[in-house]
Backbone as XML, in Angstrom:
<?xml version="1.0"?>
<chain id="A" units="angstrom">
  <residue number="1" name="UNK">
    <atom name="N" x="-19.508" y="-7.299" z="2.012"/>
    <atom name="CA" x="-18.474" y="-7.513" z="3.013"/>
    <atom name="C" x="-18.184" y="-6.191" z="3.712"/>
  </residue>
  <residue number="2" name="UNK">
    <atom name="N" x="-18.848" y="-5.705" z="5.103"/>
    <atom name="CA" x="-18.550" y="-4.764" z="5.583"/>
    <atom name="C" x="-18.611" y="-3.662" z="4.889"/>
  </residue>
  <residue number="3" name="UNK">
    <atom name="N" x="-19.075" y="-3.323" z="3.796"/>
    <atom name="CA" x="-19.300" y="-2.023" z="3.175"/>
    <atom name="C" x="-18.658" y="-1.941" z="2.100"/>
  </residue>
  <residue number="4" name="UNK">
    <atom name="N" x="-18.007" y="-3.353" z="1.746"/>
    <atom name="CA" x="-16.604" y="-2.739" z="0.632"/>
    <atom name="C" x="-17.415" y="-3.617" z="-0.606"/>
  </residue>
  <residue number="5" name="UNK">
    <atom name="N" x="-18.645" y="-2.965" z="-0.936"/>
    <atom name="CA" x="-18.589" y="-3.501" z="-2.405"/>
    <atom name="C" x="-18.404" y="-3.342" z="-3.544"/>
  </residue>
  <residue number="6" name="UNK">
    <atom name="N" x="-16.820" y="-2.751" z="-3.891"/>
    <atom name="CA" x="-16.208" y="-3.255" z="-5.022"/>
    <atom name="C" x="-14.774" y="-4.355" z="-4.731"/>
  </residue>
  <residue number="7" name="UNK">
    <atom name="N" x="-14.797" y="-4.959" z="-3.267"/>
    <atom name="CA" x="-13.714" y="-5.773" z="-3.016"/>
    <atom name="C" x="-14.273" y="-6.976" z="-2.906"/>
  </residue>
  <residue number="8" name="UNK">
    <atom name="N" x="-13.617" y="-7.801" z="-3.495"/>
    <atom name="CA" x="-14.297" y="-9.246" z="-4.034"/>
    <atom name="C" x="-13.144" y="-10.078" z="-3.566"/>
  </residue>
  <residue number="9" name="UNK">
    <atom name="N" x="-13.310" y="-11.531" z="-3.504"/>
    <atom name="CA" x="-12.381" y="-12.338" z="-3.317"/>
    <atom name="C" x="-12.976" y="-13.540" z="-3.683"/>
  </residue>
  <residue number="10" name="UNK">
    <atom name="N" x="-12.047" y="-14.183" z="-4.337"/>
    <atom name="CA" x="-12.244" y="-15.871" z="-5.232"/>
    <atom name="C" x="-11.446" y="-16.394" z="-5.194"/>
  </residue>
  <residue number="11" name="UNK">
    <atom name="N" x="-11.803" y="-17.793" z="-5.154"/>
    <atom name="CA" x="-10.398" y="-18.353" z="-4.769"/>
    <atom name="C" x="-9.666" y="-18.589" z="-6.470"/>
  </residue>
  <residue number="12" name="UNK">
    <atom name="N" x="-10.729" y="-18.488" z="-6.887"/>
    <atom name="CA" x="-10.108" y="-18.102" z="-8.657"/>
    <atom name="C" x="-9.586" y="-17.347" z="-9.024"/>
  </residue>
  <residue number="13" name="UNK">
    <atom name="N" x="-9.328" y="-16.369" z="-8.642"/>
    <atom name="CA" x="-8.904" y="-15.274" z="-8.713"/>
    <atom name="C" x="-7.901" y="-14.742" z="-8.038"/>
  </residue>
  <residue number="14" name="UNK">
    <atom name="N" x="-6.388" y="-14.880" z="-8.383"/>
    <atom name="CA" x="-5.529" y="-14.284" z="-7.711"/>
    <atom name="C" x="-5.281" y="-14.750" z="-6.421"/>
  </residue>
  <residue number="15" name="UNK">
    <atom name="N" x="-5.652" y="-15.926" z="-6.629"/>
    <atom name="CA" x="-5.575" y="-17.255" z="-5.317"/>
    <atom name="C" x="-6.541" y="-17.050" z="-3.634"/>
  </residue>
  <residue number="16" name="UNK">
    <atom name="N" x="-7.428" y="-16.239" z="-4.381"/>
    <atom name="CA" x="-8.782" y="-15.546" z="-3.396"/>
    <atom name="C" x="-8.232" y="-14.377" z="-2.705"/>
  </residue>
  <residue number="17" name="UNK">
    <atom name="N" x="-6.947" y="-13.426" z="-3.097"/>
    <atom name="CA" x="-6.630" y="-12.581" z="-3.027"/>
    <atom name="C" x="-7.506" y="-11.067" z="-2.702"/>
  </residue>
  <residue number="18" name="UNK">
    <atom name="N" x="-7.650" y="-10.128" z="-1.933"/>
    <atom name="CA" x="-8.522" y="-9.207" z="-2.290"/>
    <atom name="C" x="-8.343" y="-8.212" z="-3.116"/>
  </residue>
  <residue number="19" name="UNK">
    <atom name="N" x="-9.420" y="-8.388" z="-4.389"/>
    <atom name="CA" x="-9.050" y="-7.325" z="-5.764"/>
    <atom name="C" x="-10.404" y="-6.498" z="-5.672"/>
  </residue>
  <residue number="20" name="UNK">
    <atom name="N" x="-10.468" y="-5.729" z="-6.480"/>
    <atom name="CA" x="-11.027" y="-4.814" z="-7.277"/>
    <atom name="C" x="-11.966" y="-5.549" z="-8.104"/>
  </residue>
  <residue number="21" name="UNK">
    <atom name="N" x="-13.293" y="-5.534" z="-8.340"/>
    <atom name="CA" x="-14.788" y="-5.590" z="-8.677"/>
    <atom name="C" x="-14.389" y="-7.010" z="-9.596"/>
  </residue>
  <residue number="22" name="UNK">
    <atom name="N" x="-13.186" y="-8.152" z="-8.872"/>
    <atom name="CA" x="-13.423" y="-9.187" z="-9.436"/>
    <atom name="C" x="-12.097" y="-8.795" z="-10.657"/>
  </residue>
  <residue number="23" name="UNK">
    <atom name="N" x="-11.715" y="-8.210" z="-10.715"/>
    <atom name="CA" x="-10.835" y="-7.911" z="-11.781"/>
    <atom name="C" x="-9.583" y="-8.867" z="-11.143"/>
  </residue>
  <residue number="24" name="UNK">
    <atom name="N" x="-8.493" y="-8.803" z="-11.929"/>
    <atom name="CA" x="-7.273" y="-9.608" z="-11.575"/>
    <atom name="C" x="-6.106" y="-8.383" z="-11.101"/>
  </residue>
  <residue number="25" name="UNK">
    <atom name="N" x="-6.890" y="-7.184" z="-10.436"/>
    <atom name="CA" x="-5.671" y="-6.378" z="-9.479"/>
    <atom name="C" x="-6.488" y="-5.817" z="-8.560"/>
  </residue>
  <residue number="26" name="UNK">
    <atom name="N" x="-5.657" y="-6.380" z="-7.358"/>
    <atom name="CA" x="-5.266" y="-6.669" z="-6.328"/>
    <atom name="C" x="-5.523" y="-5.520" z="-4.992"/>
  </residue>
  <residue number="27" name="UNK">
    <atom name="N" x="-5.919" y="-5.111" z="-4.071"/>
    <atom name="CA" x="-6.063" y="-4.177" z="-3.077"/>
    <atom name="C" x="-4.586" y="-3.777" z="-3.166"/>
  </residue>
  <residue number="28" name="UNK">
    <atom name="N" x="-3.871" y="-5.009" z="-2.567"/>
    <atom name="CA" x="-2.320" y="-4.408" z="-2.066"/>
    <atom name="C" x="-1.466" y="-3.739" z="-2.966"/>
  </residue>
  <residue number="29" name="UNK">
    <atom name="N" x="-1.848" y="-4.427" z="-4.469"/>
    <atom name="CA" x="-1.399" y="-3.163" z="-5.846"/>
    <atom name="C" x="-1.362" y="-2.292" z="-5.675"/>
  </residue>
  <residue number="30" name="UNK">
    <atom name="N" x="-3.064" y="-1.982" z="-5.492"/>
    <atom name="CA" x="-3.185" y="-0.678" z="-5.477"/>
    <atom name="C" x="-2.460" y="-0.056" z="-4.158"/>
  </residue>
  <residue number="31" name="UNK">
    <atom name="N" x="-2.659" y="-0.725" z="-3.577"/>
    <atom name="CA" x="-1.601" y="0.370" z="-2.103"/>
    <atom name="C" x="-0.259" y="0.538" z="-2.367"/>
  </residue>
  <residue number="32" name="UNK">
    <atom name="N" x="0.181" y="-0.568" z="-2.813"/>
    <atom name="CA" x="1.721" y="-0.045" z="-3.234"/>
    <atom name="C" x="2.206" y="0.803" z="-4.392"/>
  </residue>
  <residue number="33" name="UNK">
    <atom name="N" x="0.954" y="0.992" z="-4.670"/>
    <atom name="CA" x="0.965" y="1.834" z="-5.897"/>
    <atom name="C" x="1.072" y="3.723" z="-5.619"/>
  </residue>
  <residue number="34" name="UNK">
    <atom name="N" x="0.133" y="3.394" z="-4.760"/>
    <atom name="CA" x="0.184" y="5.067" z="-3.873"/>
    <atom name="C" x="0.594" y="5.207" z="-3.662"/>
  </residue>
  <residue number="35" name="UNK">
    <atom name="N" x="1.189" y="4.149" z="-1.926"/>
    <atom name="CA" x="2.418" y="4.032" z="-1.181"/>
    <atom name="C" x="3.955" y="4.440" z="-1.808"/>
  </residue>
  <residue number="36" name="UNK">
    <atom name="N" x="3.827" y="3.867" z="-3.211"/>
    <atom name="CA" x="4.901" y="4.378" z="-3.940"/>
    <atom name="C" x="5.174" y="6.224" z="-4.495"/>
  </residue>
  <residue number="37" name="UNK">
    <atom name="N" x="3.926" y="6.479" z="-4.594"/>
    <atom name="CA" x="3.496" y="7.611" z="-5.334"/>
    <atom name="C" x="2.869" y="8.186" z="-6.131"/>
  </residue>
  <residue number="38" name="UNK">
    <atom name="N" x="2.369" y="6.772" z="-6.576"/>
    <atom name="CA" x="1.395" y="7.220" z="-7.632"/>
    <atom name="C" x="0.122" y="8.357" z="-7.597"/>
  </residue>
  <residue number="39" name="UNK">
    <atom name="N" x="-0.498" y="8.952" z="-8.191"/>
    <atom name="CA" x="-1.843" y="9.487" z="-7.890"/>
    <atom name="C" x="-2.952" y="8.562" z="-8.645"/>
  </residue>
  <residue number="40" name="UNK">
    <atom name="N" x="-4.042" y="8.972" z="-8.113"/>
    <atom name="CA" x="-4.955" y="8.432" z="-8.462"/>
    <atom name="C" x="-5.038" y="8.435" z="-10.238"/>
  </residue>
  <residue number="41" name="UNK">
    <atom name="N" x="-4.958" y="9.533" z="-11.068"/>
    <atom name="CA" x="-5.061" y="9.953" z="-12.134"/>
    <atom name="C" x="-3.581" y="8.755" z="-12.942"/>
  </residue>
  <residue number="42" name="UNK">
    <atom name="N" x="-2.708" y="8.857" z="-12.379"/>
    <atom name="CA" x="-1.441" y="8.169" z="-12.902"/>
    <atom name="C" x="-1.836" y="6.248" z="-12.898"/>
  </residue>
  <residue number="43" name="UNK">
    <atom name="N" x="-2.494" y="6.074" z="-11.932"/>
    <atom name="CA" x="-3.086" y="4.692" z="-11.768"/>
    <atom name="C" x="-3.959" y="4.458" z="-12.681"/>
  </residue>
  <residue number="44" name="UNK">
    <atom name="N" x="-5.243" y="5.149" z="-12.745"/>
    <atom name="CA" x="-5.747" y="4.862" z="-13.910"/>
    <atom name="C" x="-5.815" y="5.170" z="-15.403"/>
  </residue>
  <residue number="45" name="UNK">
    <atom name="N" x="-4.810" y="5.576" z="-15.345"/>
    <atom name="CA" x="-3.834" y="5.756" z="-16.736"/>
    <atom name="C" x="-3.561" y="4.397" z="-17.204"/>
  </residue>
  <residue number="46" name="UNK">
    <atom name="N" x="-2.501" y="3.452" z="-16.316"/>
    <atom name="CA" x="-1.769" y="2.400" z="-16.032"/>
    <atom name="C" x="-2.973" y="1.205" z="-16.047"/>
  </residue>
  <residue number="47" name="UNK">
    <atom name="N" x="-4.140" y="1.360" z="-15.503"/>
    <atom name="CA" x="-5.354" y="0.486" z="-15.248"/>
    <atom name="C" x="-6.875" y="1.302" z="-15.652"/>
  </residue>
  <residue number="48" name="UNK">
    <atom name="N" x="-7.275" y="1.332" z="-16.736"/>
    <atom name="CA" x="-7.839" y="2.118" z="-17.605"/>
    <atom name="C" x="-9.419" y="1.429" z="-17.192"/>
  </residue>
  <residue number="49" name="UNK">
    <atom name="N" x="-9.776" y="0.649" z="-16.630"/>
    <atom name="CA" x="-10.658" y="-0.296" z="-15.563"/>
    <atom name="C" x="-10.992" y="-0.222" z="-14.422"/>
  </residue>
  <residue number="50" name="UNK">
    <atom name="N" x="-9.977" y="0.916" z="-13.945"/>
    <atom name="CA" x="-10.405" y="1.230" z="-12.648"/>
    <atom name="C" x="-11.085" y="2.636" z="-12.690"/>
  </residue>
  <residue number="51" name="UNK">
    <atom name="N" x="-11.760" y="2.692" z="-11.662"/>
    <atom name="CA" x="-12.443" y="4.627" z="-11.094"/>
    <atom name="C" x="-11.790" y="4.402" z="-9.967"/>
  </residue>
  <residue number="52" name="UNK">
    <atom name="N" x="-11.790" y="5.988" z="-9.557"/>
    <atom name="CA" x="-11.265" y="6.460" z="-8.696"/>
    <atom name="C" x="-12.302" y="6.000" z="-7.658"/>
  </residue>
  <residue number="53" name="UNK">
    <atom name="N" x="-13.374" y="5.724" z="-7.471"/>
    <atom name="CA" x="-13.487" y="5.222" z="-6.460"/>
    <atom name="C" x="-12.825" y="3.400" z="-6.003"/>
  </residue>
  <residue number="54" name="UNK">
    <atom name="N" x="-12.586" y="3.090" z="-6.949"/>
    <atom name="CA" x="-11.969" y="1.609" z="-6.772"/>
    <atom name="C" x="-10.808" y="2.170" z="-6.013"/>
  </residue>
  <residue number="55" name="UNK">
    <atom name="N" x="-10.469" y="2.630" z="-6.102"/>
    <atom name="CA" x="-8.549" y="3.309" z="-5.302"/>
    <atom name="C" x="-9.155" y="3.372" z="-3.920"/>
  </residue>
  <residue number="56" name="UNK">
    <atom name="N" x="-9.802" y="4.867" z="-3.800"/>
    <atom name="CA" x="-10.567" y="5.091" z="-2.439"/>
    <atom name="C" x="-11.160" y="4.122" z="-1.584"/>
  </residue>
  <residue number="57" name="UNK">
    <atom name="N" x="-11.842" y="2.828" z="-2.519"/>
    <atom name="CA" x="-12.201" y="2.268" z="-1.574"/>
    <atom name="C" x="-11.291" y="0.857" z="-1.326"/>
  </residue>
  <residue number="58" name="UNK">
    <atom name="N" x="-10.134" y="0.693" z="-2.401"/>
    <atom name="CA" x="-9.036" y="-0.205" z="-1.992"/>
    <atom name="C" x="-8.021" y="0.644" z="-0.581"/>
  </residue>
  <residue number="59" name="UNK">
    <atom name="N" x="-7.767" y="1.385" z="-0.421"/>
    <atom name="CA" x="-7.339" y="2.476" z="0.758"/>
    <atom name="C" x="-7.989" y="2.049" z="2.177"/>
  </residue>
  <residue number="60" name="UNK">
    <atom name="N" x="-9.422" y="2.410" z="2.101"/>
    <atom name="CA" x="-10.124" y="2.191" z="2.642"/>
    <atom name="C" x="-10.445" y="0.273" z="3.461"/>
  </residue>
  <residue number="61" name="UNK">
    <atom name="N" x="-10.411" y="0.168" z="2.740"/>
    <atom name="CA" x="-10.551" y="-1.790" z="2.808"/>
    <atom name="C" x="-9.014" y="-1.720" z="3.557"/>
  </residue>
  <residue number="62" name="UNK">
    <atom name="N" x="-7.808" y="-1.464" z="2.973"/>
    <atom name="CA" x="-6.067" y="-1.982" z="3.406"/>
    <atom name="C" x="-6.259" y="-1.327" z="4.744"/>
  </residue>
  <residue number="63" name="UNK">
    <atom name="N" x="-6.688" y="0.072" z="5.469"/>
    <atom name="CA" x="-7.056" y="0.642" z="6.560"/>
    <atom name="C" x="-7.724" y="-0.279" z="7.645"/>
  </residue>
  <residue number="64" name="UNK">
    <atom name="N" x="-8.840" y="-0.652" z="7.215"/>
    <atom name="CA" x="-9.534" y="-1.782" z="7.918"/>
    <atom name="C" x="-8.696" y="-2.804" z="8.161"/>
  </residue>
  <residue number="65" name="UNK">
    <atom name="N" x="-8.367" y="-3.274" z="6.816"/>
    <atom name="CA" x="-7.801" y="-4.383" z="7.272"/>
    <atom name="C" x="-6.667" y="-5.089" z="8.020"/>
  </residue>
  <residue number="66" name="UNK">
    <atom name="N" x="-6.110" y="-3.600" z="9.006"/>
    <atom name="CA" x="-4.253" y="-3.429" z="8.927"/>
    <atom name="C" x="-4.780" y="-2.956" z="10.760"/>
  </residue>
  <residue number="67" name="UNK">
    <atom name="N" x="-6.216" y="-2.387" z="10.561"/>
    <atom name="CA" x="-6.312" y="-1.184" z="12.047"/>
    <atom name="C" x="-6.120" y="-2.482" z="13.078"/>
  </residue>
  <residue number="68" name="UNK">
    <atom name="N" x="-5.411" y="-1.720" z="14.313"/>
    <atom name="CA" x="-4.895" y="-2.492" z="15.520"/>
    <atom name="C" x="-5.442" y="-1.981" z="16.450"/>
  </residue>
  <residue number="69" name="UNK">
    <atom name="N" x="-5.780" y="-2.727" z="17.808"/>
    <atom name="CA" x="-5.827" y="-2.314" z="18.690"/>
    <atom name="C" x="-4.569" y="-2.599" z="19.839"/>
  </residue>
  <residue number="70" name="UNK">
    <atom name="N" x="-4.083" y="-1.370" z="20.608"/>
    <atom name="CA" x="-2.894" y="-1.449" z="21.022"/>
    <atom name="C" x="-3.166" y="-1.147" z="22.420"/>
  </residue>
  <residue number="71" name="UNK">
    <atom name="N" x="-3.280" y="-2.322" z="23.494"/>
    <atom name="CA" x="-3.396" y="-2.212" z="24.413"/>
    <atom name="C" x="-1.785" y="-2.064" z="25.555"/>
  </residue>
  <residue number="72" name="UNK">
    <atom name="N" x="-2.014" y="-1.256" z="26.671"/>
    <atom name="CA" x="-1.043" y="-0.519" z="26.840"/>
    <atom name="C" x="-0.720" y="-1.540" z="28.475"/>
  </residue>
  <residue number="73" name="UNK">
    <atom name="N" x="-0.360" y="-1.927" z="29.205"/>
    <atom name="CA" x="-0.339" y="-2.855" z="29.989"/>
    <atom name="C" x="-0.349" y="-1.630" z="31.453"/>
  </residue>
  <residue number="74" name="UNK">
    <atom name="N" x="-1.376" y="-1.713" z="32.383"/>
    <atom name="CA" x="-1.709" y="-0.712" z="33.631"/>
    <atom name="C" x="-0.708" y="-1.836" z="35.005"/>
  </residue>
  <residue number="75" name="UNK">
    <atom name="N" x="0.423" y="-0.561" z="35.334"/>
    <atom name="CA" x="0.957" y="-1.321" z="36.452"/>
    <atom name="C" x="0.123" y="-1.509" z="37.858"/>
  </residue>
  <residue number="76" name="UNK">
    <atom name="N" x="-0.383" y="-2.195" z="38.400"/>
    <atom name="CA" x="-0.812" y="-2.583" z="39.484"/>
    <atom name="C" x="-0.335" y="-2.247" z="40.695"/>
  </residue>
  <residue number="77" name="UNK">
    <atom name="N" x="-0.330" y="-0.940" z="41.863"/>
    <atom name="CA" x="0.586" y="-1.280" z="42.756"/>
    <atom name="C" x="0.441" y="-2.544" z="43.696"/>
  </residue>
  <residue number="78" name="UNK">
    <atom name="N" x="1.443" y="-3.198" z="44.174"/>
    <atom name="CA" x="1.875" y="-4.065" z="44.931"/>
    <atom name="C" x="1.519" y="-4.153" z="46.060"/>
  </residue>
</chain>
């Protein structure tokens, strides 16, 4: 899926939620996990299943999946 292969989704799983290599936690965990403060080292303390690249590339995936394009509206003169 676009490059992210350790992000999986099932509908078995966390109601096809996007997790981590099939495991039962979650991308957005992990973001709110950072988001909160965590470090990488403190997370997988807490989730002894994850590598640090599972974080990096849950980051990575929530980035993608959030990026906007913000179009700016050009006035026309009259």
């Amino acid at each position: 899926m676009f490059g992210f292969d350790r992000i999986t989704s099932d509908l078995n799983i966390l109601g096809g939620k996007a997790c981590i290599r099939g495991m039962r936690i979650s991308v957005s965990l992990i973001v709110n996990l950072v988001a909160n403060g965590m470090t990488v080292e403190e997370i997988i303390d807490e989730y002894p299943d994850l590598e640090p690249e599972d974080i990096q590339q849950a980051l990575h995936y929530a980035a993608w999946a959030a990026e906007d394009t913000v179009y700016i509206p050009i006035r026309v003169p009259a």
